[in-house]
LUMBA-343891 format. One record per residue (C-alpha): residue number from 1; residue in one letter; x, y, z. Coordinates in steps of 0.001 Angstrom, whole numbers. Example, Ala and Ser with C-alpha at 12.3 -4.5 7.8 and 13.67 -1.06 7.14 Angstrom:
LUMBA-343891
   resi   resn        px        py        pz
      1      a     12300     -4500      7800
      2      s     13670     -1060      7140
This chain:
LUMBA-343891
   resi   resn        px        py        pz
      1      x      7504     85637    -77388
      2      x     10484     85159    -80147
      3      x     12337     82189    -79307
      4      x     15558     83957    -79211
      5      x     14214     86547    -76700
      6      x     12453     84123    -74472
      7      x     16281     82268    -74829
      8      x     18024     85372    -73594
      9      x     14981     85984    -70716
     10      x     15572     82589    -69210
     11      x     19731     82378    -69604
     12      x     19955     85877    -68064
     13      x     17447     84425    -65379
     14      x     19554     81883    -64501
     15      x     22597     83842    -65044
     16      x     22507     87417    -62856
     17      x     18940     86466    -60864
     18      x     20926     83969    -58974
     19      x     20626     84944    -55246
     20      x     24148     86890    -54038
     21      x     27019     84552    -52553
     22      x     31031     84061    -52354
     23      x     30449     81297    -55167
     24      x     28280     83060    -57544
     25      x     30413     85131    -59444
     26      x     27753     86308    -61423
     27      x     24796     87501    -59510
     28      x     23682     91212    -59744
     29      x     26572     93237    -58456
     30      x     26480     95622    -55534
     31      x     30022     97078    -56487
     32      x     31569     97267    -59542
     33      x     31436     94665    -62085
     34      x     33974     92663    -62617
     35      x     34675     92473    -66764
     36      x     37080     90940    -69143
     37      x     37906     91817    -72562
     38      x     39406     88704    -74425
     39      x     41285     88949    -77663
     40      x     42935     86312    -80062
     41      x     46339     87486    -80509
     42      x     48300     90216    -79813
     43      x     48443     93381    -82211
     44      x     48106     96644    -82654
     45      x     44750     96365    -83385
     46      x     44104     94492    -79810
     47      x     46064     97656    -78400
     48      x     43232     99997    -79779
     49      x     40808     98092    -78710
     50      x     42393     98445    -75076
     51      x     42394    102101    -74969
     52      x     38267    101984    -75553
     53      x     38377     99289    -72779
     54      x     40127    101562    -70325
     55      x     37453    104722    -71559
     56      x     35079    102248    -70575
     57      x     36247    101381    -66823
     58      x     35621    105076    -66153
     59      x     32385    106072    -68373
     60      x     30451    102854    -67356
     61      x     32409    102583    -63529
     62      x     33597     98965    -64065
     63      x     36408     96855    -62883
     64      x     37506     95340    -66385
     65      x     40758     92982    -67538
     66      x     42479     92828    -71285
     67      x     43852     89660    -71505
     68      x     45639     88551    -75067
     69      x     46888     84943    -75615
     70      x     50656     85916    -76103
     71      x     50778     82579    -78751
     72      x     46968     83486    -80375
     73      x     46137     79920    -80148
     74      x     42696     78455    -78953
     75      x     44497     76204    -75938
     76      x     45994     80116    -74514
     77      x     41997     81297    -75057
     78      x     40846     78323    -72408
     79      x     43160     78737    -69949
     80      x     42416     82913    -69843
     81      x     38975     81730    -69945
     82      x     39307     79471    -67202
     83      x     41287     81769    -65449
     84      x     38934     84338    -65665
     85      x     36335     82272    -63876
     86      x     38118     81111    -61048
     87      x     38884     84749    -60514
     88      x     35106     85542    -60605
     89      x     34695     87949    -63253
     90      x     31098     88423    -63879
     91      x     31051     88810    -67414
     92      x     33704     88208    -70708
     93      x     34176     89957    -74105
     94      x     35603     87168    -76540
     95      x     36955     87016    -79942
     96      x     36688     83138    -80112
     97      x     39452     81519    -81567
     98      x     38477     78253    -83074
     99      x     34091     78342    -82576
    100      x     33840     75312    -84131
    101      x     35765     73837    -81856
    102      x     35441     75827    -78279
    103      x     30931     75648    -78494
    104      x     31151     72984    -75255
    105      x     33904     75499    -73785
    106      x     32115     78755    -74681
    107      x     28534     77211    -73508
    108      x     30435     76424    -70064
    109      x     31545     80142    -69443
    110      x     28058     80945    -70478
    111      x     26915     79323    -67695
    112      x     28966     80708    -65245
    113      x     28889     83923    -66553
    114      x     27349     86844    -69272
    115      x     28799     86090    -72505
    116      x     29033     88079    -75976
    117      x     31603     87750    -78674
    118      x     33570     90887    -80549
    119      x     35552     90687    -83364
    120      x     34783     87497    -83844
    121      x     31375     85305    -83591
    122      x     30215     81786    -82113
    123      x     27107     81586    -82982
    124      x     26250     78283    -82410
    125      x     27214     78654    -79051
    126      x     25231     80112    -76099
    127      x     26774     83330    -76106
    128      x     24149     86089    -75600
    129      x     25020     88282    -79073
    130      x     28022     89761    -81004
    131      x     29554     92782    -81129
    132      x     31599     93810    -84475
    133      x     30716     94487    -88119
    134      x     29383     92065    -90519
    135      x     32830     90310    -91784
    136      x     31236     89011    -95005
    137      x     30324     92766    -95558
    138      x     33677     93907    -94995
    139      x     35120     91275    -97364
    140      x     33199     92226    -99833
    141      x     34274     95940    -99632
    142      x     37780     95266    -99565
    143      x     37277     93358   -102758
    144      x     35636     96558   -104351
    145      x     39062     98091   -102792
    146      x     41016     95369   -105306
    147      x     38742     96468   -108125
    148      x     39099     99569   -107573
    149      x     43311     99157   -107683
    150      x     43041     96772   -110677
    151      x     40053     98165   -112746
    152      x     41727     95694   -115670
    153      x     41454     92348   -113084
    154      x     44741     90447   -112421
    155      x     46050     87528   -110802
    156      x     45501     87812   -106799
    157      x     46628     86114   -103593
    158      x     45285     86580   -100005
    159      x     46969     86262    -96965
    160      x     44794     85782    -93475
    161      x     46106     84265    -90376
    162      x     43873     81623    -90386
    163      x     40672     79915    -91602
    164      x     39426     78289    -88275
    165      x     37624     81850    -87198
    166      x     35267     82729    -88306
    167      x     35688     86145    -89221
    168      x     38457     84777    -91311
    169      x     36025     82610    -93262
    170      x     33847     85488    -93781
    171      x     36067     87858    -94365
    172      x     37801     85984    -97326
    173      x     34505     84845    -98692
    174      x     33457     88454    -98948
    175      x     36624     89742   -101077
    176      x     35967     86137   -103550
    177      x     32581     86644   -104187
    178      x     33066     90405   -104757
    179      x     35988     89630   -106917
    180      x     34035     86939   -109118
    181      x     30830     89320   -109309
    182      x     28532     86598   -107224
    183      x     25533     86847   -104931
    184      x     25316     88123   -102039
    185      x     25705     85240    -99785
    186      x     27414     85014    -96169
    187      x     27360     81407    -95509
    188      x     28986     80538    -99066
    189      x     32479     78993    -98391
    190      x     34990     78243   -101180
    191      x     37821     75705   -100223
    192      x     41256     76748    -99296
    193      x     42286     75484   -102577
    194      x     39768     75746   -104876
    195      x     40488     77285   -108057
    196      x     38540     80460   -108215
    197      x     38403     82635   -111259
    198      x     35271     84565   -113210
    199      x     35642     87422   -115372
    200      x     39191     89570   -115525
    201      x     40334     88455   -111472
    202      x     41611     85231   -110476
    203      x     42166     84189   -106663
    204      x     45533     82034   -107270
    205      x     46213     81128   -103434
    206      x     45067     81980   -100140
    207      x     48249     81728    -97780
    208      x     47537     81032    -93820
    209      x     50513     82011    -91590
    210      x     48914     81440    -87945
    211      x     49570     84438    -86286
    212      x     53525     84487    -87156
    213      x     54614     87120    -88410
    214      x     58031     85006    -90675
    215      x     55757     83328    -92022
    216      x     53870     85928    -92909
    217      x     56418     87547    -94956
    218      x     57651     84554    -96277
    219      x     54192     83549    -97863
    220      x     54294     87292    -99691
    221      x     57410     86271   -100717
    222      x     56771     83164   -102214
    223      x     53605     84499   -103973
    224      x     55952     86549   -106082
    225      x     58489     83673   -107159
    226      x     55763     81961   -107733
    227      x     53671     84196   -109449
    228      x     55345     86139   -112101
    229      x     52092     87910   -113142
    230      x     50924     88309   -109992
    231      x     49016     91652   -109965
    232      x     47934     92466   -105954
    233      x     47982     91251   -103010
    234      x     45314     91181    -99898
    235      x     45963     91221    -96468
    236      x     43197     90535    -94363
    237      x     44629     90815    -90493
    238      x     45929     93879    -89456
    239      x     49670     92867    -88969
    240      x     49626     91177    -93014
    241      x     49518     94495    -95103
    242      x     52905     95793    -93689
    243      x     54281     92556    -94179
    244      x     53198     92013    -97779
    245      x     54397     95866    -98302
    246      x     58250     95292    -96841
    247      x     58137     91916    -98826
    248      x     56941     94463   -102232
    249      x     59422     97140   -101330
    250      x     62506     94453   -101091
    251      x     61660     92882   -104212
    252      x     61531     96321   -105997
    253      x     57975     96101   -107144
    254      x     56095     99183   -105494
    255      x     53764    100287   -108121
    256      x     54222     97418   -109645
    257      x     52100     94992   -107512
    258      x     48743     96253   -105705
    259      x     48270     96474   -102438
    260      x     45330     96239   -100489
    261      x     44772     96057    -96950
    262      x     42789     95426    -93586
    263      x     42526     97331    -90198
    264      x     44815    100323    -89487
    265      x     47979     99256    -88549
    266      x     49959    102592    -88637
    267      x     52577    101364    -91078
    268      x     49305    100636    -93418
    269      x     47840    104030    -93018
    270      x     51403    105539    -93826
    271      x     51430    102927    -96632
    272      x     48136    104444    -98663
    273      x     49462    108063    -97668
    274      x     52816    107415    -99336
    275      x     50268    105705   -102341
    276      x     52141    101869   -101729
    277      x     48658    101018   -100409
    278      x     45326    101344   -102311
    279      x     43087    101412    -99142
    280      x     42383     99469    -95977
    281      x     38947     98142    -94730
    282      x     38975     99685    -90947
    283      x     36620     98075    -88255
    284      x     36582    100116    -84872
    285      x     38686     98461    -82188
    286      x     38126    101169    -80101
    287      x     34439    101041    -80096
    288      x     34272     97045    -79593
    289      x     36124     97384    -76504
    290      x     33739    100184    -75189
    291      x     30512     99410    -76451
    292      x     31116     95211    -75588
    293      x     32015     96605    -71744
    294      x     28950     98698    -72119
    295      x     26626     96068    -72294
    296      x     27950     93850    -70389
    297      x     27698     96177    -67566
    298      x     23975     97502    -69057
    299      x     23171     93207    -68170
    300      x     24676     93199    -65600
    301      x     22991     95644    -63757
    302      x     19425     95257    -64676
    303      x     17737     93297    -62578
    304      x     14692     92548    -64472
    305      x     15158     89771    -67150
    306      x     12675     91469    -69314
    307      x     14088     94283    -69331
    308      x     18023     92691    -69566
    309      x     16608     91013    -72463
    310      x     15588     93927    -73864
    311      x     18821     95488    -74001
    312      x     20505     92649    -76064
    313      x     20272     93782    -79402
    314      x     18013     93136    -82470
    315      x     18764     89477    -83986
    316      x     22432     89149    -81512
    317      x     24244     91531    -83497
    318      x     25093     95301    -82189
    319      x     26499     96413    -85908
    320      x     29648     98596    -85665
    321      x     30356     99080    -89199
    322      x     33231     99006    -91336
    323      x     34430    101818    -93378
    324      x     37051    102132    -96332
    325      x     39902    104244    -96113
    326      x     41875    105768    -99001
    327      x     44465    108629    -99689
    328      x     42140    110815    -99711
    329      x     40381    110293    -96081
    330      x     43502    108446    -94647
    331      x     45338    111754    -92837
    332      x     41451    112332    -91382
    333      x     40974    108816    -90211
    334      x     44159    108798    -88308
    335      x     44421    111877    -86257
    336      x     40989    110916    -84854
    337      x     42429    107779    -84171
    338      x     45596    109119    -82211
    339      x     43366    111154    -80426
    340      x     41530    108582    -79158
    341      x     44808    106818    -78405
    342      x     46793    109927    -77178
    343      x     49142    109554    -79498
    344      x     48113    113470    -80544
């Protein structure tokens, strides 16, 4: 048997084959099961994800909890987490915040209860699989987004919130090595200062702002005192692009830097229909939170560890892709997205 399905087999075993008390929280349920839905922050993007979470709870009858660390920082994560356990729940949706960092944490909840990660992975941790899209991927297409806005090249900054996750690291790798026409390589990382340049595009800074939103703003500020040739400018969390695209419009240089984006904050989507914004690199919030409830419920529920194991997918990684969004498929995009919502 592959050694990473004879892994899952035994864990799930051990997890939900447990025999039924008050202190085993996650044995096979006889009611509903009882689910949480972690996130790393709070945004907008965190807010679609709910409204999948909640179309979950009634497609999938589950009992199911959003809880986002108000601060986004990796001490808020263990608490919920902890929290979470003494409470019970039977199994947890996390976007890790620092993996590196949280594996002893995130192998303890694993014992206790059915892990996967969304958004975000762990993977050296014992979490059963991951649910998002392939973040190197994604970086890679947003740099064909910057290509695409500066077909001449230019002088570039990035803003992310931090490096510590790892869909961060991924994320900014992908948009460098797109940018500087290397190999296709996920586990390539270049330092936060490194000096990166090859061809007509040159990465001058990567700015991390932690989840604050000043700071943010101030960094897209400073790139432009800084940079007097500075030519466009990435933002690779949802919340950045509108930031970078007030700091743009104050400074009087719509049209004159590039913008290009991540996620669909609404104020982004306006953004590339009002053409301040080349195009964003969406993921689908709104699918992690339903498909990562989904099968933890699927696990859950299955007594057979065969057959749980069976459900986990191919090589830990249930792909929900990433798309690009431009002017011309932007208005599309988000009326299915405020139908989802009801915001139509």
């Amino acid at each position: 048997m592959h050694l990473l399905l004879a892994h899952a087999v035994l864990l799930l075993a051990t997890i939900v084959c447990a025999p039924l008390s008050s202190q085993d929280p996650v044995a096979v349920p006889t009611k509903k099961p009882r689910l949480a839905f972690v996130t790393n922050c709070v945004a907008e993007f965190w807010t679609v994800a709910t409204f999948g979470v909640e179309a979950a709870k009634k497609e999938f009858a589950v009992d199911a909890v959003v809880r986002m660390p108000p601060n986004g920082t990796a001490e808020e994560q263990q608490r919920i987490l902890e929290d979470l356990l003494a409470k019970g729940v039977q199994g947890i949706a996390l976007s890790p915040k620092d993996p590196e960092n949280m594996t002893a944490l995130l192998d303890k909840v694993a014992a206790r209860a059915v892990l996967i990660t969304q958004d975000s992975d762990a993977p050296k941790s014992k979490r059963l699989c991951y649910v998002g899209m392939d973040n190197y991927d994604a970086g890679r297409m947003c740099g064909q987004l910057v290509k695409e806005a500066l077909p001449n090249g230019g002088a570039i900054v990035v803003l992310v919130g931090n490096l510590d996750q790892d869909n961060a690291r991924r994320r900014r790798q992908g948009v460098i090595d797109e940018l500087l026409d290397r190999s296709h390589d996920s586990m390539r990382f270049d330092a936060q200062d490194a000096t990166l340049k090859g061809g007509a595009y040159e990465i001058r800074a990567t700015f991390t702002d932690q989840f604050d939103r000043q700071k943010g703003k101030a960094a897209a500020q400073d790139a432009m005192v800084r940079f007097s040739d500075l030519a466009c400018m990435v933002g690779l969390y949802e919340y950045e692009p509108p930031l970078i695209l007030e700091a743009v419009k104050s400074a009087s240089k719509l049209g004159k830097i590039a913008i290009v984006a991540f996620d669909e904050n609404e104020a982004t989507l306006q953004g590339i229909l009002d053409g301040h914004i080349h195009g964003t690199v969406v993921q689908n919030p709104y699918e992690y939170g339903r498909r990562s409830l989904q099968l933890l419920s699927e696990l859950l529920r299955e007594s057979d560890p065969t057959k749980r194991a069976a459900l986990l997918p191919k090589g830990g990684f249930l792909d929900i892709p990433a798309r690009q969004i431009r002017k011309d498929n932007a208005k599309a995009f988000w009326d299915d997205l405020k139908q989802k919502t009801g915001k139509k």
